[in-house]
N, C-alpha and C positions, 0 to 999 in steps of 0.2 A: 481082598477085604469084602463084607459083607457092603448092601447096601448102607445097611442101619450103621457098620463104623465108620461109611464112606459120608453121612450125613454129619455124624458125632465129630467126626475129625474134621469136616466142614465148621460146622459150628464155631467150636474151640478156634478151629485157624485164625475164622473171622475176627473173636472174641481177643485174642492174643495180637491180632493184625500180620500175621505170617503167613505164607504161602501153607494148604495145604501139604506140600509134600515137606516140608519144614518140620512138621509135627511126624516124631518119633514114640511108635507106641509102648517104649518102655521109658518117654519124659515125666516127669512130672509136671500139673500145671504151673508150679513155684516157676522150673525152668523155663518154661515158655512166656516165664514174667505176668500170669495173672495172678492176681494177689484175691484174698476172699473175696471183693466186690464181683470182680471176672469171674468166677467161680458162678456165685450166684446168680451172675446173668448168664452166663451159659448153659444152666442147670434149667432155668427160666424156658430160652430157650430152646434148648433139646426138649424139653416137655413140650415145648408149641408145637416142634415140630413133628413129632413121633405122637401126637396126642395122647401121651401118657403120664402118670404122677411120680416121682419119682421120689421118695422118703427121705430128705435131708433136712435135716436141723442146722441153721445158716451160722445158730448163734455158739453151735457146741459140733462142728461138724467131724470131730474123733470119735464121736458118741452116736454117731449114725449109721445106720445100714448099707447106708451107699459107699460102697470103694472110691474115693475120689485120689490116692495114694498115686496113680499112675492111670496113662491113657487108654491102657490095655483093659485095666480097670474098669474105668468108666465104659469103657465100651461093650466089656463083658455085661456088667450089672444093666446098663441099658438095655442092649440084646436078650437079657433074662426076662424084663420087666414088659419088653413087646410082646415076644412072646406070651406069656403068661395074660395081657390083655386078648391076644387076639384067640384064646382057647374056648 
């Protein structure tokens, strides 16, 4: 894994309270039992952490740009979005 999934999958772990090697990156956050609040604070902070914005709509999040569907997911869309800052 990269550093940037090795951060994301930190995150979530936190956020969910499981070890990172617990998080499977083809889960979804439902399975790892965060419900939308978790979502949101997780999204929170991956942006603190990677200083980047990351385009979700908290209140309609099927209607968002962000993959949040699975961890692979998030992890890609993240890793697109560093990138693209640091260009």
């Amino acid at each position: 894994m990269t550093a940037v999934a090795d951060r994301v999958v930190g995150i979530i772990a936190r956020q969910a309270r499981v070890a990172p090697e617990a998080v499977r990156l083809e889960a979804s956050l439902q399975e790892l039992g965060l419900d939308s609040l978790g979502l949101v604070e997780a999204i929170f902070a991956i942006e603190e952490a990677l200083d980047i914005q990351i385009p979700f709509n908290a209140n309609a999040p099927e209607a968002s740009p962000f993959d949040t569907s699975t961890i692979a997911a998030i992890i890609d869309a993240v890793e697109a979005l560093v990138a693209a800052t640091r260009r």
